[in-house]
N, C-alpha and C positions, 0 to 999 in steps of 0.2 A: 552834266559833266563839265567839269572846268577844262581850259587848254592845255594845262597840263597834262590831266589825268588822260585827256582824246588822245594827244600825240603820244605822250607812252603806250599807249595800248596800240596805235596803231602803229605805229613804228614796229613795236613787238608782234603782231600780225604781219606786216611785211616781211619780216626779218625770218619770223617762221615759214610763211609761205614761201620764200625764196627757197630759206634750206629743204619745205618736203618738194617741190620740185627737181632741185635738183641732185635729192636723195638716190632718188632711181633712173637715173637717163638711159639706161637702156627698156626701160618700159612704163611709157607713160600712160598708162592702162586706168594708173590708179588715180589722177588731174580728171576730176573732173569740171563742169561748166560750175557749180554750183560753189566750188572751188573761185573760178573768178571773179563770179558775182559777190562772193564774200571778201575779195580784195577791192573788187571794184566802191563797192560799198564803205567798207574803210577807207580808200582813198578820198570819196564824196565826204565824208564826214568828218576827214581831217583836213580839209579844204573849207569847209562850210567852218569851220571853227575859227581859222585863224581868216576867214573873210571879215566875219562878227570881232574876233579880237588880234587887228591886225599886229606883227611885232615892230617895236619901234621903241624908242630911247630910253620909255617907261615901262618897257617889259622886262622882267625877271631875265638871272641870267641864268636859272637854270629852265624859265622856257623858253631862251634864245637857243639853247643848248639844244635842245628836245626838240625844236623846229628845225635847227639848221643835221640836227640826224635824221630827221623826216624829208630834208631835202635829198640829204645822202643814197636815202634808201630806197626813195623815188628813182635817182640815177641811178641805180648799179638796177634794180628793178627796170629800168628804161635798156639797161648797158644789157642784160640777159633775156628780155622777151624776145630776141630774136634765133639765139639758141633754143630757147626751148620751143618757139616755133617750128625750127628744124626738126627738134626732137620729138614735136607731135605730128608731123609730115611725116617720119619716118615709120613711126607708130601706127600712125594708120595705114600706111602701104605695106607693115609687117603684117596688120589684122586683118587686113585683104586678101593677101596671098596667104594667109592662114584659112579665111572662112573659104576661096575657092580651092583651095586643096581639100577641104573636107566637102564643100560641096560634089565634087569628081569623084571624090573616095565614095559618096554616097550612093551618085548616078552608078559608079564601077557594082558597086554592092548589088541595087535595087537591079541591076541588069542581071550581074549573075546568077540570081536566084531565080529567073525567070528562062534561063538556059538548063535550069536544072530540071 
């Protein structure tokens, strides 16, 4: 893949992932890790491209273009991992207090059938 074609695509992965995170903020159920590792992995790979083909006086402007919305994307990506950090801290202490209420709902149950 050329640098162009990398950075389009990855920008366009970024730019997606941004918006399905922060499609559902009241439940991050649906993020998951595998989720990351496919951002994380595009980020590697549009990193490793423009290592190999650095920009500079002789690069196109439209992959000056394409880079400098790859750095963009990175920052507003850098500007929101801490929201959505919240917003899986929260997530998880909703699904906590969710499995031990059904836990108690269970112990309540299993007990009362054995008062019966």
């Amino acid at each position: 893949m050329d640098t162009l074609t990398t950075l389009e695509h990855v920008n366009g992965s970024l730019r997606s992932a941004m918006l399905r995170f922060r499609s559902d903020q009241k439940n991050c159920s649906t993020i998951t890790a595998h989720d990351f590792a496919g951002l994380l992995s595009e980020i590697l790979s549009a990193a490793e491209c423009l290592r190999l083909q650095p920009i500079d006086s002789g690069t196109s402007e439209v992959v000056r273009q394409a880079a400098l919305d790859y750095r963009g994307n990175l920052e507003k990506l850098r500007d929101f991992l801490p929201e959505l950090h919240s917003n899986l801290l929260a997530e998880k202490s909703r699904l906590e207090a969710a499995q031990a209420h059904v836990s108690a709902a269970s112990a309540w149950a299993r007990s009362s059938t054995k008062t019966l």
